[in-house]
C-alpha positions, -999 to +999 in steps of 0.1 A: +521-040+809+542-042+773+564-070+770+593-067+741+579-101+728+543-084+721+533-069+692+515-031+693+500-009+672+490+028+681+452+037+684+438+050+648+412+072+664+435+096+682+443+132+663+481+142+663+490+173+652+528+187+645+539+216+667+575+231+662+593+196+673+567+181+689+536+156+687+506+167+702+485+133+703+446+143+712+425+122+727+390+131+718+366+106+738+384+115+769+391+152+762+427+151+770+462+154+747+501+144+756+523+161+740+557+141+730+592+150+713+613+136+685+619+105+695+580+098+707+569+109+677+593+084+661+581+061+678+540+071+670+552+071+634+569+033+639+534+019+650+510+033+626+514-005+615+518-034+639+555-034+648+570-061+673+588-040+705+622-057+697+622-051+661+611-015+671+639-011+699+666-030+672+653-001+649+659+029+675+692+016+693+705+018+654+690+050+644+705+070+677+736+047+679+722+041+715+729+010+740+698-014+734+695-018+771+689+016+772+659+024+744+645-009+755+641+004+788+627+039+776+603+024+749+588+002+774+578+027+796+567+054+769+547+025+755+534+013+785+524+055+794+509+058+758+487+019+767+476+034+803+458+062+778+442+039+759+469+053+728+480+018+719+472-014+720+486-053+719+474-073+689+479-110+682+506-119+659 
């Protein structure tokens, strides 16, 4: 489970491709894709380099002038759905 005091980055041997306003994020090795919306793929685009979670919730909650409470909530459970894939993972800081 992802903590907002670990560090992640996304998994470089994934394929993402664009369609309309989406992400589609293919998973070769296992043969399977998820496909994600705006705010996922902001997300995806956030972790291409390690990013700590709070800095990356601080980042969203003042992008979409949201409650922190709220996107922290949300990014830990779309992270911790992309990690149970195998799309991310926690590295040492």
């Amino acid at each position: 489970m992802i903590s907002a005091s670990d560090t992640i980055v996304r998994d470089e041997t994934t394929l993402v491709s664009a369609l309309d306003d989406e992400l589609i994020i293919i998973d070769i090795a296992k043969g399977k894709y998820l496909a994600i919306d705006r705010i996922g793929a902001a997300i995806w685009e956030a972790i291409a380099q390690p990013v700590a979670v709070e800095t990356l919730v601080d980042g969203l909650a003042d992008r979409y002038a949201a409650p922190r409470e709220q996107i922290g909530s949300d990014v830990l459970a779309f992270l911790d759905n992309l990690a149970s894939r195998g799309l991310v993972r926690i590295v040492a800081e």
